[in-house]
C-alpha positions in Angstrom: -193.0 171.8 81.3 -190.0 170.0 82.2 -188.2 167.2 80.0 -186.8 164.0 79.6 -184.0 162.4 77.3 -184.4 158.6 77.1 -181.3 156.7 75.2 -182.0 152.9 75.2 -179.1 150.1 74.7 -179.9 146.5 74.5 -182.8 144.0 73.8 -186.5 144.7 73.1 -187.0 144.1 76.9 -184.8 147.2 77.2 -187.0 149.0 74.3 -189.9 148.1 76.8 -189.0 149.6 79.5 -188.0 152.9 77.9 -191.5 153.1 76.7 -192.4 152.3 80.3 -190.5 155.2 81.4 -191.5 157.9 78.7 -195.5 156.8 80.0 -194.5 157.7 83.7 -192.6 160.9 83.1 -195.4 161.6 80.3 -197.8 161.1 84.0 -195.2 163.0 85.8 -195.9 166.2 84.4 -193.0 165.5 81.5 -192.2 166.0 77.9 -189.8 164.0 75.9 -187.1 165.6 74.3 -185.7 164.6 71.1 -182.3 165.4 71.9 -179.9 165.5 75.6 -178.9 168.9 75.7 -183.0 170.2 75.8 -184.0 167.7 79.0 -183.7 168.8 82.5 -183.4 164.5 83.2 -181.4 162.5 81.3 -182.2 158.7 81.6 -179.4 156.0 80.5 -181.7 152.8 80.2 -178.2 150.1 79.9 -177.5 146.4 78.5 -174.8 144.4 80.2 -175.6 141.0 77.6 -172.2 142.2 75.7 -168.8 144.2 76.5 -169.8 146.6 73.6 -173.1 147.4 75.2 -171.0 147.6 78.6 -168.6 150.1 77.3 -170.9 152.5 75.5 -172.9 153.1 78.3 -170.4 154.0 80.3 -169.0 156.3 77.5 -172.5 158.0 77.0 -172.0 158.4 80.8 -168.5 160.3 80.8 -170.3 162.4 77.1 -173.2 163.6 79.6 -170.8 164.9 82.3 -170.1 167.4 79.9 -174.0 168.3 79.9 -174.0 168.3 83.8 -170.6 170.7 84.0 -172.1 173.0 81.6 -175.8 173.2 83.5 -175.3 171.6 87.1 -179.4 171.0 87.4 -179.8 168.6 85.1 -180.4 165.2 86.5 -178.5 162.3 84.6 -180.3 158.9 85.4 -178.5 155.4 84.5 -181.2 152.7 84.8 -181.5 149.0 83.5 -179.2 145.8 83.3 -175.6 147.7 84.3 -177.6 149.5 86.8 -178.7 146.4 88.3 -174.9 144.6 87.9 -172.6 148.0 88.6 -174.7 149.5 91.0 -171.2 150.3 93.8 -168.6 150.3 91.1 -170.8 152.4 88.9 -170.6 155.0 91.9 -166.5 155.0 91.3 -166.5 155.3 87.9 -169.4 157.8 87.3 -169.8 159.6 90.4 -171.6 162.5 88.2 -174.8 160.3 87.8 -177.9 161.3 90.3 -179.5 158.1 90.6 -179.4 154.2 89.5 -182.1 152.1 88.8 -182.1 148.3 88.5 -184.1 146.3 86.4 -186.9 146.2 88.7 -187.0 149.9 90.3 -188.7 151.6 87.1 -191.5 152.4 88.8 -189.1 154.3 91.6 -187.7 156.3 88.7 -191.0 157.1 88.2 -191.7 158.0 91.4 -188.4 159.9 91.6 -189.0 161.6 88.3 -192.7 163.2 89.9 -190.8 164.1 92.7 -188.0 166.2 90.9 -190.8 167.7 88.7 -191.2 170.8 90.7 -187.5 171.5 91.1 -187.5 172.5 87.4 -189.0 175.8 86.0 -188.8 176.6 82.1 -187.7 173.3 80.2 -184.2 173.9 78.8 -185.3 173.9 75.6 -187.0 177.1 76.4 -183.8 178.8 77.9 -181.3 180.3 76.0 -179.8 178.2 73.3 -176.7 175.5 73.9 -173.6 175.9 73.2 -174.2 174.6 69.3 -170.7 172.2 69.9 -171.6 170.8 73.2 -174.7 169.5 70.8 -172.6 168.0 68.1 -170.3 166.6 70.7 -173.1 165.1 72.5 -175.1 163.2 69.4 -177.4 160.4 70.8 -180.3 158.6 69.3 -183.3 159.8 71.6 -186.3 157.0 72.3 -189.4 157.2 73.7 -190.1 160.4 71.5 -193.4 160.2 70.7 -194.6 160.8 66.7 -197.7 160.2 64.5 -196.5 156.3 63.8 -195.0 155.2 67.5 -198.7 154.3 68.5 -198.5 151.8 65.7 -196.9 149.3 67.5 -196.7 148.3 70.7 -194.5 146.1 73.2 -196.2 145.1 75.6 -194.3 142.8 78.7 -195.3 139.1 79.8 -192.9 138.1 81.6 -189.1 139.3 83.0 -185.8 138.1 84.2 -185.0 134.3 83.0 -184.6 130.5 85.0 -182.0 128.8 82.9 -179.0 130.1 83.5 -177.1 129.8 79.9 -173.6 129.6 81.0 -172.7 132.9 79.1 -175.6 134.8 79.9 -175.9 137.6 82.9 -179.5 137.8 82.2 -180.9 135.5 85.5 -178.1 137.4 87.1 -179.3 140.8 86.8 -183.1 140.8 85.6 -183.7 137.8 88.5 -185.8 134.4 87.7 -188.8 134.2 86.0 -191.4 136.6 87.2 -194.5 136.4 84.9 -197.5 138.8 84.3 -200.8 137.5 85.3 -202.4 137.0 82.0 -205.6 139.7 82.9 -203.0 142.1 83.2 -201.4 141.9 79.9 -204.9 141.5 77.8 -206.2 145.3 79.5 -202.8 146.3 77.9 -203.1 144.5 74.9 -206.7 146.7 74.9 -205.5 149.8 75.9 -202.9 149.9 73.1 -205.3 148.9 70.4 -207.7 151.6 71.8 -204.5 154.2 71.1 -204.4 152.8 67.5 -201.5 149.9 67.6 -201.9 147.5 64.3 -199.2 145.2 65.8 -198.7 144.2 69.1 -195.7 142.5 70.2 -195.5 140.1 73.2 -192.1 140.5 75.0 -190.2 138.6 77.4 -186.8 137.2 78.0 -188.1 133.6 77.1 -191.1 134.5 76.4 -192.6 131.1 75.7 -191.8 130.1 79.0 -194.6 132.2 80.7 -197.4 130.9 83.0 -199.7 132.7 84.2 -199.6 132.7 88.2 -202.9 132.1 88.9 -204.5 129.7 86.6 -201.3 127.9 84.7 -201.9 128.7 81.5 -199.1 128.5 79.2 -197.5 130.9 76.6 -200.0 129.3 73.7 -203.3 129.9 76.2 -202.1 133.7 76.2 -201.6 134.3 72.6 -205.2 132.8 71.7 -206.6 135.0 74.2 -205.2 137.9 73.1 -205.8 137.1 69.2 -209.5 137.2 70.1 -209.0 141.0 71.2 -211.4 143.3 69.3 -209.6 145.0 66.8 -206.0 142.9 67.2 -204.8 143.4 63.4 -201.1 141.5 64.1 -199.4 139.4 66.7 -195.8 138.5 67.3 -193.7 137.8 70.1 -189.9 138.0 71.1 -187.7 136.0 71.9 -188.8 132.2 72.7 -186.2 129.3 73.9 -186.7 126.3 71.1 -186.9 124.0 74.2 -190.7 125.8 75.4 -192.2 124.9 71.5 -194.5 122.2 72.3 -196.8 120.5 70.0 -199.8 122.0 72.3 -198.2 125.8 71.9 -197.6 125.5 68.1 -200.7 124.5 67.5 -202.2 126.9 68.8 -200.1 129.3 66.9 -200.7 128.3 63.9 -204.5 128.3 64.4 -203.9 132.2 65.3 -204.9 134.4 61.9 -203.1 137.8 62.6 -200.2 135.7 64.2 -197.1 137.4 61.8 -195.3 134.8 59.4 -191.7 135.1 61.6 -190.4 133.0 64.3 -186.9 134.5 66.4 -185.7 131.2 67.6 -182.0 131.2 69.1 -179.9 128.6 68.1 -176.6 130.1 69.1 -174.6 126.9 67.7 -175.1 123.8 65.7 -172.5 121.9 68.0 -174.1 119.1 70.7 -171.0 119.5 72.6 -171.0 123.5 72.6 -175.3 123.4 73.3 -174.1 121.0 76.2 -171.4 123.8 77.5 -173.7 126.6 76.9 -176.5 124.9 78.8 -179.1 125.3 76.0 -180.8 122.0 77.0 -181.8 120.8 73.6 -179.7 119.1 70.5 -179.7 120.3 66.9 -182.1 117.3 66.1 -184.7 118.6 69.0 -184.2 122.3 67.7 -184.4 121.0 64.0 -187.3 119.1 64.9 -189.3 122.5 66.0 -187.9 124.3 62.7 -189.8 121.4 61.3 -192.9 121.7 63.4 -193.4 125.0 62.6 -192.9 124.9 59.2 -195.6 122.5 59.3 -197.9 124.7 60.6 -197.1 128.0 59.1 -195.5 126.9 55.9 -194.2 131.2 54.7 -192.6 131.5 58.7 -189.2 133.8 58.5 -187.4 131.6 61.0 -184.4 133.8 62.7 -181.9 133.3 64.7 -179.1 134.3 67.1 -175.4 132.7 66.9 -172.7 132.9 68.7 -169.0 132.1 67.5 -166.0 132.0 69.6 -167.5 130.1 72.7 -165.3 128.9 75.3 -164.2 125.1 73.9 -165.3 125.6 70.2 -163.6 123.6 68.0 -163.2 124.3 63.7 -165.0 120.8 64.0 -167.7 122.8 66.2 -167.6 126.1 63.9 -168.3 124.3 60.7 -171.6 122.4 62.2 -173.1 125.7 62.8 -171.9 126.9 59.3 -173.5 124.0 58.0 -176.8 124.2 59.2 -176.8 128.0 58.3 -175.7 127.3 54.5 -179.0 125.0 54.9 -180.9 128.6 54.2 -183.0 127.9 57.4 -182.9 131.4 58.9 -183.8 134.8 57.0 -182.2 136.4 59.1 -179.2 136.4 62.0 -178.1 138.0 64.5 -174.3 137.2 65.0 -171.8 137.9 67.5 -168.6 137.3 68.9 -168.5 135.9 72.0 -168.4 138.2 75.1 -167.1 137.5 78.7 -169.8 138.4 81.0 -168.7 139.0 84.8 -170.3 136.4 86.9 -171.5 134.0 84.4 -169.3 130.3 84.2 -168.3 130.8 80.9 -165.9 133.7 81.7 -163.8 131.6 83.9 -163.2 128.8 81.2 -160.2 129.0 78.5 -160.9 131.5 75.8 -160.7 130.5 72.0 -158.0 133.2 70.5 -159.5 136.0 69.3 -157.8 136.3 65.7 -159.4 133.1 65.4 -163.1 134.2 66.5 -163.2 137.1 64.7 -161.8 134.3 61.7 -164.9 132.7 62.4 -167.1 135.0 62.5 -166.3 136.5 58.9 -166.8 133.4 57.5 -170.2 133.0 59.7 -171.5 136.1 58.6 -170.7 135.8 54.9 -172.8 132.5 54.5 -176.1 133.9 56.5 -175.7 137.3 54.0 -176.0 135.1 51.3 -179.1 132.8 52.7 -180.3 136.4 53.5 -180.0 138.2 50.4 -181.6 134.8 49.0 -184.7 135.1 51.2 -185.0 139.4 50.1 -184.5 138.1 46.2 -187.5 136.5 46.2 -189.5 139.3 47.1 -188.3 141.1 43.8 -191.4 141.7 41.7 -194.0 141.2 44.2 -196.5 143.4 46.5 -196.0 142.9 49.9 -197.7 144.8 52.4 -195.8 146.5 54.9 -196.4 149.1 58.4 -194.9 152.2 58.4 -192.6 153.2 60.4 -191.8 156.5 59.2 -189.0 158.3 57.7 -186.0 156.9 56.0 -182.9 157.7 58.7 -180.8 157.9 55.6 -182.6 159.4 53.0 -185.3 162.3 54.3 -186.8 161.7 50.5 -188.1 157.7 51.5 -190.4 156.0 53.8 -189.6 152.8 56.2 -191.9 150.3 56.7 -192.0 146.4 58.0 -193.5 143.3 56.5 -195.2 141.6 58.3 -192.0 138.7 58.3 -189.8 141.9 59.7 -188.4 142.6 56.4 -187.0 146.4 56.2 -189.0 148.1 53.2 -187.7 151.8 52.0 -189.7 153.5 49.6 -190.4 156.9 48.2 -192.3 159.1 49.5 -195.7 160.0 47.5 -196.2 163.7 46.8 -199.6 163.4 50.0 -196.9 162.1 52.5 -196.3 165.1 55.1 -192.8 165.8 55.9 -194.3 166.2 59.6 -194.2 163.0 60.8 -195.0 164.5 64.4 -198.3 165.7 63.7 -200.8 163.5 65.0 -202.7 163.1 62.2 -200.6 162.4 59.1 -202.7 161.4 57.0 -200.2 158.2 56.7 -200.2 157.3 60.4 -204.4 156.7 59.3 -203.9 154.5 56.6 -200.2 153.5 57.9 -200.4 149.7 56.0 -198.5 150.1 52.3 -198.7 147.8 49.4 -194.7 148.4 47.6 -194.1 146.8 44.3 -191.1 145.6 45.4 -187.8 146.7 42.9 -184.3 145.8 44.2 -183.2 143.5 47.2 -180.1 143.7 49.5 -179.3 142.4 52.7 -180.6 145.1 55.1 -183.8 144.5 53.3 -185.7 145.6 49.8 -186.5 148.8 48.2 -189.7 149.7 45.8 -192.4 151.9 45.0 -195.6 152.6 47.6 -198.4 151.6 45.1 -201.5 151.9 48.1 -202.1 152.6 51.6 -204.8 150.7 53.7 -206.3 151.7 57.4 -206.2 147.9 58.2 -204.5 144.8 57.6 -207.4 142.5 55.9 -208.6 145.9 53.8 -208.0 146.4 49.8 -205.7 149.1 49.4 -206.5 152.7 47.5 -204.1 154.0 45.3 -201.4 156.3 46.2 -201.0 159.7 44.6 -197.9 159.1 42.5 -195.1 162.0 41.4 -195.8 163.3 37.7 -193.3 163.4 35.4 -193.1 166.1 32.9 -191.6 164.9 29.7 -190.8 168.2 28.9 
């Protein structure tokens, strides 16, 4: 059987798709392979939202011509947002690549990927072993790998591409205006992935609360009450909303939603009028602080995140310090912070820069505070039992267990002597029972460590104990 290596960069709209793709090669007559050098295709899925992004795609690209030099039939796909934005200058720059697939071909790279099937004869992870330093050059995080707790949750797209054009966003540019899923399309997903065992489904789109359905107009709060009443539906969330798309009517509806999860990703970017006004945001702090509010109201334990940007075109220290303001409030959990990034194409690239010794300036001082609102928000679960899915094994430590609250808080844990050390085996007896209660011990900013005290098979049931490691006091 041939194989396929899927490396993802970018958003969970990205992190969709790849899943997307694994399914199709998976139909195609496809493993996946857990690392480059073992796959006769090798599929680039790319984010062009940042420079960093930008730049280690195409260095991943240059890495896998290495691959392609040492074994000329492998196929080396590049697919996504830089696909969709470098399409001709891609072909300068990386002529090695086979093919490139924008943001709305993936079902052509399916189609390709069926069609290159019978080119391929033993998989390369059955021929003769690499060259052992082409694989330590290579490295890679592979995705779409398949394992007993991947099934646990499950993205599943509304809606793509975006309408409101944020002056430093490339997003409308290269994912196209808003296209949304008829809603009796996503619910037979939402019911498919619960029939393969999902405890938390996730609702993606690029402003997610801005889909209606084609047919019938229901809005984004319509969709999530239908899909709460799904047999079996244990957990709901969504990413990532736009503040302005929060109506009274949609809240409400939220908060009436029982497995809806207790966390909120609502993008600020900055606390400035001025720099919300430049940015094109099209609300104020006071109308974004007024759904903080609103929600609150209605889900009074919400994990309200964030994203913020520092270093935009035209930002003043006067414009800096409102945004640190509001974030020494402790209104976000969690943030995601950046620098800001020119983005070809967008208006924001063409205006006057702010120095960069000053943005990066900013940005420590940015990051500091939300650590410390953060590090807050993890102290207070010191001392408790929260109840957390799986997600497997600790990358760091091969000893400990992940798992995610259900507000998105990182929990590591150690393993019970019953937890299998082979997490691919489809049934681990953990993937079964996959929700932990963890007395929770220490906090720090990544998230909290503690002790698995039970597992559960579902959300709403009482927990058994776990077996816990014997100490001899000999």
């Amino acid at each position: 059987m041939p194989s396929v290596y899927i490396e993802t960069f970018g958003c969970q709209m990205n992190e969709a798709d790849s899943r997307y793709i694994a399914e199709r090669a998976a139909s195609a007559g496809y493993s996946v392979a857990a690392a480059a050098e073992e796959a006769n295709v090798v599929i680039l899925n790319t984010c062009t939202v940042r420079d960093s992004a930008e730049r280690r795609a195409y260095g991943r690209m240059n890495h896998f011509k290495a691959l392609k030099d040492s074994d000329p039939s492998v196929r080396l796909v590049v697919a996504g947002c830089l696909a969709e934005q470098d399409r001709r200058l891609m072909r300068e720059r990386a002529p090695h690549v086979d093919a490139i697939f924008g943001t709305a071909e993936l079902a052509q790279l399916g189609d390709q990927l069926a069609a290159w099937e019978a080119d391929f004869g033993e998989s390369r992870a059955q021929r003769d072993a690499r060259d052992d330093m082409l694989r330590f050059a290579l490295g890679g995080r592979a995705d779409g790998v398949a394992d007993a707790f991947s099934r646990l949750r499950a993205f599943v797209t509304v809606q793509r591409g975006c309408s409101y054009y944020c002056t430093f966003c490339i997003v409308p540019h290269v994912r196209g205006r808003f296209d949304h899923r008829p809603r009796g399309a996503i619910v037979a997903e939402v019911r498919d992935r619960i029939a393969q065992g999902a405890r938390e489904i996730t609702l993606v789109g690029q402003t997610v609360n801005a889909w209606r359905d084609p047919a019938g107009g229901a809005d984004f709060g319509d969709l999530c009450a239908t899909v709460a009443r799904q047999p079996g539906l244990e957990r709901l969330t969504f990413i990532s909303p736009h503040p302005k798309d929060f109506t009274e009517k949609v809240l409400d509806q939220l908060g009436a939603i029982a497995q809806l999860n207790p966390r909120i990703h609502l993008p600020l970017q900055a606390a400035s009028d001025a720099i919300l006004r430049r940015m094109n945001r099209k609300y104020t702090l006071a109308s974004f602080d007024r759904v903080v509010t609103s929600i609150r109201r209605r889900i009074p334990e919400c994990a309200i995140t964030t994203d913020l940007i520092v270093g935009f075109p035209g930002e003043t220290e006067e414009d800096f310090e409102a945004t640190l303001e509001y974030v020494n409030r402790g209104v976000f959990a969690n943030a995601f912070t950046f620098i800001y990034s020119i983005r070809r194409g967008t208006p924001a690239a063409r205006w006057e820069q702010v120095p960069r010794t000053v943005a990066l300036e900013r940005f420590g001082r940015l990051l500091d505070a939300q650590n410390r609102v953060t590090r807050a928000y993890h102290d207070r679960k010191v001392g408790r039992i929260v109840r957390a899915l799986i997600v497997g094994d600790s990358k760091k430590d091969a000893s400990r267990l992940t798992a995610k609250t259900v507000d998105n808080v990182t929990i590591v844990a150690r393993k019970p002597p019953d937890y299998s050390d082979s997490p691919a085996c489809d049934d681990h007896p953990y993937a079964r029972t996959p929700w932990l209660d963890v007395a929770i011990e220490s906090a720090h900013v990544w998230g909290c460590t503690g002790t698995a005290l039970g597992r559960a098979e579902r959300f709403a049931q009482s927990a058994r104990a776990v077996t816990q490691p014997t100490i001899s006091l000999i």
